[in-house]
BAFIZA-760404 format. One record per residue (C-alpha): x, y, z; residue number from 1. Coordinates in Angstrom, 1 decimal, padded with zeros to 4 digits. Layout:
<atoms>
+--------+--------+--------+-----+
:     xx :     yy :     zz : num :
+--------+--------+--------+-----+
:      X :      Y :      Z : NUM :
...
+--------+--------+--------+-----+
</atoms>
This chain:
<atoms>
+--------+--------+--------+-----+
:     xx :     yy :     zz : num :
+--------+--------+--------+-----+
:  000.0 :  000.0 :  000.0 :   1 :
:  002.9 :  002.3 : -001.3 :   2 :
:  000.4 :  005.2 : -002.3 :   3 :
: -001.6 :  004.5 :  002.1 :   4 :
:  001.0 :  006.0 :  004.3 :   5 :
:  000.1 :  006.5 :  007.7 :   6 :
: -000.2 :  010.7 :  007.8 :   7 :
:  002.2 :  010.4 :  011.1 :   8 :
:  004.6 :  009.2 :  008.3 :   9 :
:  003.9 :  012.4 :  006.5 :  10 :
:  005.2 :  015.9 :  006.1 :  11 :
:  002.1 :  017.5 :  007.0 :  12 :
:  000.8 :  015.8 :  010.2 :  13 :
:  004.2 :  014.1 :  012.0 :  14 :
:  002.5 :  014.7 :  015.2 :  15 :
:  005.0 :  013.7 :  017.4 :  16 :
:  007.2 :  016.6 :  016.2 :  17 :
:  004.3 :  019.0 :  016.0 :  18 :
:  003.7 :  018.5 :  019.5 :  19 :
:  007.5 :  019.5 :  020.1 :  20 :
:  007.4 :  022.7 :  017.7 :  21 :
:  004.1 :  023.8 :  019.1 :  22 :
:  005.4 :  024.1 :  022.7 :  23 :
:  009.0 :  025.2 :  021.3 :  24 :
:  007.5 :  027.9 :  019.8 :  25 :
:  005.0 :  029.3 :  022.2 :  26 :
:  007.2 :  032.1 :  023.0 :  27 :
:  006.0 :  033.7 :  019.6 :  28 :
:  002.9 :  032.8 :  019.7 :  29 :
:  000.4 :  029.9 :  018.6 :  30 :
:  001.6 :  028.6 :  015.0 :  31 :
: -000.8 :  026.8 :  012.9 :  32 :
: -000.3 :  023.8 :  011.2 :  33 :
: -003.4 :  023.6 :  009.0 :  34 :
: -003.3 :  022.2 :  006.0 :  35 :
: -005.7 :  025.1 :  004.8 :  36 :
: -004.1 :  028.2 :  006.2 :  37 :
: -006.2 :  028.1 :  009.6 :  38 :
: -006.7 :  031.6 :  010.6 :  39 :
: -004.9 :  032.4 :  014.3 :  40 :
: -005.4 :  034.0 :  017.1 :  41 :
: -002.9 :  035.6 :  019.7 :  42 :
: -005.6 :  034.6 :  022.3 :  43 :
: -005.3 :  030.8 :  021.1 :  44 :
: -002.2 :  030.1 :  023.3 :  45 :
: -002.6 :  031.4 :  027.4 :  46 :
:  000.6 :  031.5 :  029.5 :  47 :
: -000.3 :  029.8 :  033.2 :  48 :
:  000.0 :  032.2 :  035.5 :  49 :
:  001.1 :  029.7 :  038.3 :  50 :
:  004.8 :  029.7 :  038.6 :  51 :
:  005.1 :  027.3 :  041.4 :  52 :
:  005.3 :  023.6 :  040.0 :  53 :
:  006.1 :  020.3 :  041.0 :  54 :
:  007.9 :  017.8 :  038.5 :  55 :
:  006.9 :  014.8 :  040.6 :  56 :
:  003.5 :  013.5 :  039.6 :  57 :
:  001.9 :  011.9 :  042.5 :  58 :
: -001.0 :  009.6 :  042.9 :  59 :
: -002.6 :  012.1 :  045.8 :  60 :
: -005.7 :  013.5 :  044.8 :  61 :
: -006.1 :  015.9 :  048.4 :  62 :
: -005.4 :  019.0 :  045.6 :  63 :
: -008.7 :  019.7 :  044.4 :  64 :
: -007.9 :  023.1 :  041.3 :  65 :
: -011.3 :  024.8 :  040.3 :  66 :
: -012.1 :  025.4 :  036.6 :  67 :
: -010.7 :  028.4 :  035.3 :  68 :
: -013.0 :  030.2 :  033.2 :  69 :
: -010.6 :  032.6 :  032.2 :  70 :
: -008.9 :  030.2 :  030.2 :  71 :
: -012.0 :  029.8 :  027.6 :  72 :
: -011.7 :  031.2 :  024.4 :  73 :
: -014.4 :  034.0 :  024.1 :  74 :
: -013.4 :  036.9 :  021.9 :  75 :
: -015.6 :  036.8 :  019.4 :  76 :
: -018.6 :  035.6 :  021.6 :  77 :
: -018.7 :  032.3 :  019.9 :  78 :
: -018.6 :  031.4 :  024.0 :  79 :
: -020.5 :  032.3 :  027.0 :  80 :
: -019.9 :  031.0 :  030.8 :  81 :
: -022.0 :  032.3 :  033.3 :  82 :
: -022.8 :  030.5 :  036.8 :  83 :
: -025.6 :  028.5 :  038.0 :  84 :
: -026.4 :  026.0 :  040.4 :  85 :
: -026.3 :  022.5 :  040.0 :  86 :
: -026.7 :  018.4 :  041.7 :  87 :
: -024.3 :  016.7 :  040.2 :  88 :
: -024.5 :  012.5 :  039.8 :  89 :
: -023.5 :  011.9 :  043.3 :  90 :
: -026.8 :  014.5 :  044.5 :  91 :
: -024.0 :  017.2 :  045.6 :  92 :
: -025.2 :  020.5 :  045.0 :  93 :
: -023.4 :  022.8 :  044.2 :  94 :
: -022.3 :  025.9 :  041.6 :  95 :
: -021.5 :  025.0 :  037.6 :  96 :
: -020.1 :  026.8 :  034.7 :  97 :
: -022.8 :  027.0 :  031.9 :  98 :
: -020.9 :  027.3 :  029.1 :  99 :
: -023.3 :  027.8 :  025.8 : 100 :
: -021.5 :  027.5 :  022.4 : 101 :
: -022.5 :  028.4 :  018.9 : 102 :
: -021.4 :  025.0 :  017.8 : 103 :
: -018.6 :  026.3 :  015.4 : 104 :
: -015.2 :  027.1 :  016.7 : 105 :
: -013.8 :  030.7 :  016.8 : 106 :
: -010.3 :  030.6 :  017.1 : 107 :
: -009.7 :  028.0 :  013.7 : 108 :
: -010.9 :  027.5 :  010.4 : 109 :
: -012.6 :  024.1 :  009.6 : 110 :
: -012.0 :  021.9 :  007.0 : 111 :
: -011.1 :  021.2 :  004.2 : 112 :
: -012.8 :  017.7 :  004.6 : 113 :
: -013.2 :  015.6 :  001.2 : 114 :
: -011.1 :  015.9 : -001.8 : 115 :
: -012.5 :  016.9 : -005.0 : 116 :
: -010.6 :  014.7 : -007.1 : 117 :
: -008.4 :  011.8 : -007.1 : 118 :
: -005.0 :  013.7 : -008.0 : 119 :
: -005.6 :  015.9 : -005.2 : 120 :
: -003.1 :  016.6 : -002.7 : 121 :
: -003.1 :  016.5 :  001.3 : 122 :
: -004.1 :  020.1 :  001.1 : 123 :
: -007.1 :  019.4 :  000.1 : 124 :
: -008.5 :  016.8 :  002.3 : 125 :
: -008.9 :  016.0 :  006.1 : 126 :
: -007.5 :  013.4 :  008.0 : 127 :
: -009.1 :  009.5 :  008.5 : 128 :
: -008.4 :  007.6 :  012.0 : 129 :
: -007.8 :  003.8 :  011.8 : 130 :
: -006.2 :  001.6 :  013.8 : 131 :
: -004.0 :  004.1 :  015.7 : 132 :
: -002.7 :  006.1 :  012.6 : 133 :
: -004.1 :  009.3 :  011.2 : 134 :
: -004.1 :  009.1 :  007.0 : 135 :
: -004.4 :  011.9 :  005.1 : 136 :
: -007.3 :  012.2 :  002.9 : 137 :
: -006.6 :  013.2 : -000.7 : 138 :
: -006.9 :  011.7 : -003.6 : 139 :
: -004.5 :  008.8 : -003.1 : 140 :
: -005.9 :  007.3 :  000.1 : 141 :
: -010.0 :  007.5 : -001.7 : 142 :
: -008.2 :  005.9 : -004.9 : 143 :
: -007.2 :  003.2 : -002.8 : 144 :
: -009.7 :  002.3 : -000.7 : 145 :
: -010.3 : -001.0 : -001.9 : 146 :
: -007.1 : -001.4 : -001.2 : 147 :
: -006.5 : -000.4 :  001.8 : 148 :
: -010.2 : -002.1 :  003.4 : 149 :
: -009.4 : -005.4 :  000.9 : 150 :
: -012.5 : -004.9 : -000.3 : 151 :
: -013.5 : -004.3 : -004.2 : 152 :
: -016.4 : -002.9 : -003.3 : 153 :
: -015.2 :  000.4 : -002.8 : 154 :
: -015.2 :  002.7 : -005.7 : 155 :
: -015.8 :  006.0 : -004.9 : 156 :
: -015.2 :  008.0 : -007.7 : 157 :
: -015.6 :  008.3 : -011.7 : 158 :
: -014.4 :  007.7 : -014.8 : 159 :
: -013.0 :  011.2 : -014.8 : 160 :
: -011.4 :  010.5 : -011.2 : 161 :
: -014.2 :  012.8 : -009.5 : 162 :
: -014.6 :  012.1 : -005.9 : 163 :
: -018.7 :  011.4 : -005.3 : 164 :
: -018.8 :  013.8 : -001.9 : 165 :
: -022.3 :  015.1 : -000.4 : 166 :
: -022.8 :  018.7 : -001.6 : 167 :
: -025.8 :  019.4 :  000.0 : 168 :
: -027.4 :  020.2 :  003.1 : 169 :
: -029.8 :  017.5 :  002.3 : 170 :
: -027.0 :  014.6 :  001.0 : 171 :
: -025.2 :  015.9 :  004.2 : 172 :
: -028.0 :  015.0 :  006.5 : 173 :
: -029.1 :  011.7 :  004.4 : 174 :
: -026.2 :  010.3 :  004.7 : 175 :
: -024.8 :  010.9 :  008.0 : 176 :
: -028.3 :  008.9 :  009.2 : 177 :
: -027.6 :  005.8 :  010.6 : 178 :
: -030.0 :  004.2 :  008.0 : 179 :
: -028.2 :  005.4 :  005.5 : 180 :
: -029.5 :  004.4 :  001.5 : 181 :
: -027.7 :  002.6 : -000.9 : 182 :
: -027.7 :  005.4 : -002.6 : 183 :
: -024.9 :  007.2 : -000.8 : 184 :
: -022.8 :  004.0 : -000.9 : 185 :
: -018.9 :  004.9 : -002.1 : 186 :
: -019.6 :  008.9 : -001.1 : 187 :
: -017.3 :  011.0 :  000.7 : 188 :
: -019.4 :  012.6 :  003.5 : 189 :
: -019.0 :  016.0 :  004.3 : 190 :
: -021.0 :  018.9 :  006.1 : 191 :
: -020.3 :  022.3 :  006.1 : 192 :
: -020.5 :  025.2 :  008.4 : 193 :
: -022.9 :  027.2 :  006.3 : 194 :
: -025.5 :  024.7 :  007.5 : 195 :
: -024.9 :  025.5 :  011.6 : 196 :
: -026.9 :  029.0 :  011.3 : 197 :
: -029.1 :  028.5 :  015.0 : 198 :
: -027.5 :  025.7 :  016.9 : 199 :
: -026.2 :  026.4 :  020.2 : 200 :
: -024.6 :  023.8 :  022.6 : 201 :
: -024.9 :  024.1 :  026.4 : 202 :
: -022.7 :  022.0 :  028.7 : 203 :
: -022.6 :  022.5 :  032.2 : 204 :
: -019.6 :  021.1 :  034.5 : 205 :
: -019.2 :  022.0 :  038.1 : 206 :
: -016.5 :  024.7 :  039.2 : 207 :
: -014.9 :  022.5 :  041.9 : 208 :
: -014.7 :  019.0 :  041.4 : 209 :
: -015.7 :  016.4 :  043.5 : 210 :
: -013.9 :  013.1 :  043.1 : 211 :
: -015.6 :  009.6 :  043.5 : 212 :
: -014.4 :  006.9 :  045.3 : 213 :
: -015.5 :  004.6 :  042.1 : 214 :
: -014.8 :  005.9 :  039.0 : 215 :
: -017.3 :  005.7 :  036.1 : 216 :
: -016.0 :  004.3 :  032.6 : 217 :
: -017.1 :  005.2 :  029.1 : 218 :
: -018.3 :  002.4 :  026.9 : 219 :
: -015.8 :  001.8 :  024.1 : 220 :
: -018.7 :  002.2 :  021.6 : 221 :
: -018.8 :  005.8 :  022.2 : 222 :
: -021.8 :  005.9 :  024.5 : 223 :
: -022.1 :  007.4 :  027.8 : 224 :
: -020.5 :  006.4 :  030.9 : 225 :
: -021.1 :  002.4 :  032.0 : 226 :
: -019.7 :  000.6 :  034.9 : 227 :
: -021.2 : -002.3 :  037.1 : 228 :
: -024.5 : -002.8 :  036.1 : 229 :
: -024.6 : -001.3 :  032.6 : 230 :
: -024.8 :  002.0 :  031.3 : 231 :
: -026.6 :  004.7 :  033.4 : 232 :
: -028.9 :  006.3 :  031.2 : 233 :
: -028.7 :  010.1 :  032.8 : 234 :
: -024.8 :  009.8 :  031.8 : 235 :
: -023.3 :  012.1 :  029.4 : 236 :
: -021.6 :  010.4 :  026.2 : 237 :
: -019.4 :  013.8 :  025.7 : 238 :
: -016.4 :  013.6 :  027.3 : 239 :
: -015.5 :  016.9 :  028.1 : 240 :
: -015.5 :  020.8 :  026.4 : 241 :
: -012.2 :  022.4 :  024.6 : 242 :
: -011.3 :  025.9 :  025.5 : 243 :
: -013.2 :  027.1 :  022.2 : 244 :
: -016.3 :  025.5 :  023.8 : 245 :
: -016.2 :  022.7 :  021.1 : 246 :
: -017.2 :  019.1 :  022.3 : 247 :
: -014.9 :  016.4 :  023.1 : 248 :
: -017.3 :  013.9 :  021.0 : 249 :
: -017.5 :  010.3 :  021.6 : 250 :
: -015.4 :  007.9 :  019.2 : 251 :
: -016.8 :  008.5 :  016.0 : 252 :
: -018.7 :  005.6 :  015.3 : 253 :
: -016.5 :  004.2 :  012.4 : 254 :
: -017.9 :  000.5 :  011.9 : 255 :
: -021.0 :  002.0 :  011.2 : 256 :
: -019.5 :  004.3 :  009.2 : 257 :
: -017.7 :  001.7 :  006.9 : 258 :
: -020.3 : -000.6 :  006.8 : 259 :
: -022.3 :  001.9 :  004.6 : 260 :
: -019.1 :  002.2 :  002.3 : 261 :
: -018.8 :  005.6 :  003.5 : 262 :
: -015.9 :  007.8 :  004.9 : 263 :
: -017.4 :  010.5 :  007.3 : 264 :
: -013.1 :  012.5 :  007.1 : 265 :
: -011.8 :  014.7 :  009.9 : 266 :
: -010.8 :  017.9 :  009.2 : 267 :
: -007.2 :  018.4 :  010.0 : 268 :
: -008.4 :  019.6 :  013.7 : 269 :
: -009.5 :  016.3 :  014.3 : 270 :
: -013.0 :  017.7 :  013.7 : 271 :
: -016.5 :  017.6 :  011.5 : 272 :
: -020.2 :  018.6 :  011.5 : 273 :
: -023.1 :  017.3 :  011.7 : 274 :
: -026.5 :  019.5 :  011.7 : 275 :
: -027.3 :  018.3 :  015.4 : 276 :
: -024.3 :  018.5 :  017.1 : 277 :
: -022.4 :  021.2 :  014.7 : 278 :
: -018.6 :  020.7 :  014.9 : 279 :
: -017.1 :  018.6 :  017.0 : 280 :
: -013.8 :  016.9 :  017.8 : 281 :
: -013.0 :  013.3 :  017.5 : 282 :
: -009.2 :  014.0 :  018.5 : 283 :
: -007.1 :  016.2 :  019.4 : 284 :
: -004.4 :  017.5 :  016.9 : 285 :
: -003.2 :  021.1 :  018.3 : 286 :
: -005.1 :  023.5 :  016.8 : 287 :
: -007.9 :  024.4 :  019.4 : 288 :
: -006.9 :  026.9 :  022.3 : 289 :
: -004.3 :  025.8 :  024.9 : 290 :
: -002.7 :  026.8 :  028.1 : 291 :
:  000.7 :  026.3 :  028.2 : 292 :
:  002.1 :  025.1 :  031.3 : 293 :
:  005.1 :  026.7 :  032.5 : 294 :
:  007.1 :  023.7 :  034.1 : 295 :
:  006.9 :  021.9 :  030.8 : 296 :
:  004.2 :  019.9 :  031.2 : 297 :
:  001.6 :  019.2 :  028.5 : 298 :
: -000.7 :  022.0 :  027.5 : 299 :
: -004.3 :  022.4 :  029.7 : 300 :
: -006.8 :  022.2 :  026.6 : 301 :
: -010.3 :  022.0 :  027.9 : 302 :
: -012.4 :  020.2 :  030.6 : 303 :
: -013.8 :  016.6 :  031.3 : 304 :
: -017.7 :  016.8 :  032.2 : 305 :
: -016.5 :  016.6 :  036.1 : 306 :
: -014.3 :  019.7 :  036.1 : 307 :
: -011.5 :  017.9 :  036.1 : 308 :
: -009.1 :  019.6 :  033.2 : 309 :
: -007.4 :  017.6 :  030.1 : 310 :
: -004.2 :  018.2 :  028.7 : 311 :
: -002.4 :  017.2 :  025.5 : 312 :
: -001.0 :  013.5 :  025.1 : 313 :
:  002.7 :  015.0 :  024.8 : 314 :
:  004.9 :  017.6 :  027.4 : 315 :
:  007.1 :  020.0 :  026.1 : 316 :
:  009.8 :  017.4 :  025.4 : 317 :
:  007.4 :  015.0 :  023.5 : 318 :
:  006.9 :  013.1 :  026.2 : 319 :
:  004.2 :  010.8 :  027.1 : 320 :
:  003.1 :  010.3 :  030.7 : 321 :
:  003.4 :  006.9 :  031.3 : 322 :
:  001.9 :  006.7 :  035.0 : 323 :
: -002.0 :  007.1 :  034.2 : 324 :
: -004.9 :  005.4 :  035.1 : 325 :
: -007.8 :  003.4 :  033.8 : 326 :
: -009.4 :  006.6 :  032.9 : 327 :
: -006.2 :  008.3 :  031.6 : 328 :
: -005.5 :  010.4 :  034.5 : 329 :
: -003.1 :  011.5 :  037.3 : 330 :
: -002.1 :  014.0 :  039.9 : 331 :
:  000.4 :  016.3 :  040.6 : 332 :
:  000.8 :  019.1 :  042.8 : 333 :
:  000.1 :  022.0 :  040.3 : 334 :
: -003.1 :  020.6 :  038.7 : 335 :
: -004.5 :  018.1 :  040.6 : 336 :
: -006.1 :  014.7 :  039.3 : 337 :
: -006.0 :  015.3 :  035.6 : 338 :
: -006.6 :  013.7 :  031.9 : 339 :
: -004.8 :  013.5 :  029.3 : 340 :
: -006.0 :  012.8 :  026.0 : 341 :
: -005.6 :  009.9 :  023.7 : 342 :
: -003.1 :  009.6 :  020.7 : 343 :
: -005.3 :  011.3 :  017.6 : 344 :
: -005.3 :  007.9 :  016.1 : 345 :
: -007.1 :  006.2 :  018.2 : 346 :
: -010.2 :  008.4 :  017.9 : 347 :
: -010.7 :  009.0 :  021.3 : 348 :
: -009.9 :  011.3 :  024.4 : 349 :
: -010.4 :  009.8 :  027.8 : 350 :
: -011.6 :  007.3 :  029.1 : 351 :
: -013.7 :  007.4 :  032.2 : 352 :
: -014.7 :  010.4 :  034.3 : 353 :
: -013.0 :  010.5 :  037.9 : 354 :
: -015.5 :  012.9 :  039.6 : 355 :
: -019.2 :  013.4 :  039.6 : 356 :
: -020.7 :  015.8 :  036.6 : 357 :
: -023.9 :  017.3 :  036.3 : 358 :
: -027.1 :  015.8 :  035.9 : 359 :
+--------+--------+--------+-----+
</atoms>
């Protein structure tokens, strides 16, 4: 599969060493990596203010840190936080950030999601997760499908090498429904921003956490949290908010996906659209705002439903933590029990929630 190379093979998207020049170059300001240009803003990398750190992670979770709304990205009112009360999944009441999003993100363009043609470049394309690599989707990678799913069934373009990709509002929503016609088999699926015009998302997660003494895991099928007993049905299925106020989404649900010979592609933010949820990430690739930590430590770039805060996979030196939990979390003295999210590949972000959230 010569023309199939994993994209953290490739120029464009070596993550490990964007992870490394992001934090190396914070000192200038946030640097895009887009492969469309993605508009910037100074306000989408925050210095901590905190100067007193601690190196040593520990498994002490007595240092409880509040969620800093400050840290949100809300310049161009794409974001609003205001305060309310709240009883949270273990009946503590309590006060909440209400955060209420337009759905589309304000501090990085979106898309490019499905080439146009199958002599297209990276450029113009997203990104596809499979097995723990992120491909890039151009023209090679849709040429190949069949290929690369052993499967002759795939044939998504023409004699002319078009790509067959969802135009409209209408194809968008067709075939993004779980019952999906033949008719969209082989399409590219694609929604664009133009069709989020009144959607607003509201998630509410308390200000001071309150860990459990049992923690509560997400199913691997992308629904909400499950555990002894089966899944709770008041549980949330997001697993926590970026600092743009875009949702940390559920695994994409890629069998289903593939099993109506579609591909639903990433945009090189790790993100897509539908019309009910608007954008949203399936991974996290370094665009979205971040907080840089000033002992070296990965980047603070949103919050889990409980309050608690997630952080990039990789530190400063492109470094893994390799101490974390079930739920891919820690603590340390500076930030407390903490997540940190999942390679990109693996289309996912945490895995459990460590506190109570908010019914």
């Amino acid at each position: 599969m010569n023309n199939l190379i994993p994209k953290t093979m490739t120029q464009k998207s070596k993550y490990t060493i964007l992870a490394y020049f992001l934090f190396t170059c914070t000192a200038i300001g946030f640097i895009s990596c887009s492969s469309d240009d993605s508009a910037t803003s100074d306000d989408s990398v925050i210095e901590e203010d905190d100067t007193e750190t601690d190196d040593d992670a520990t498994t002490d979770d007595s240092t409880v840190v509040t969620v800093d709304a400050s840290y949100f990205y809300t310049t161009d009112g794409s974001v609003t936080i205001t305060t309310v009360p709240c009883t949270l999944s273990d009946g503590t009441t309590t006060d909440c950030y209400q955060i209420v999003t337009t759905s589309l993100p304000g501090d990085h363009d979106m898309g490019p999601w499905c080439p146009d043609n199958i002599s297209d470049n990276a450029e113009a394309g997203g990104i596809w997760l499979e097995d723990g690599e992120v491909y890039d989707v151009d023209g090679a990678f849709v040429e190949n499908l069949a290929t690369f799913y052993n499967d002759s069934k795939w044939m998504m373009y023409d004699a002319n090498g078009d790509i067959y990709v969802t135009d409209t509002e209408e194809d968008c929503i067709n075939a993004a429904n779980p019952d999906v016609g033949e008719e969209y088999e082989n399409f590219c699926v694609q929604c664009l921003p133009s069709y989020i015009t009144d959607l607003n998302q509201t998630w509410v997660i308390p200000i001071t956490p309150v860990i459990q003494d049992t923690p509560v895991l997400f199913t691997s099928a992308g629904g909400g949290p499950g555990g002894p007993g089966g899944q709770t049905s008041t549980a949330p299925s997001t697993r926590g908010v970026a600092l743009n106020g875009i949702e940390f989404s559920a695994p994409a649900p890629v069998d289903n996906i593939l099993g109506a010979y579609t591909i639903a592609p990433f945009d090189d933010a790790g993100g897509h659209i539908n019309v009910h949820q608007g954008y949203h990430y399936h991974a996290a690739t370094g665009f979205s705002t971040k907080v840089v930590q000033e002992d070296g430590h990965a980047a603070l770039i949103g919050y889990a439903l409980d309050g608690h805060g997630i952080y990039e996979l990789l530190d400063s030196n492109a470094t893994a933590a390799t101490d974390l939990d079930e739920l891919r979390g820690h603590s340390d003295d500076t930030r407390g029990y903490h997540y940190h999210v999942d390679a990109a590949g693996n289309n996912n972000f945490i895995d459990g929630l460590k506190g109570a959230y908010a019914n």
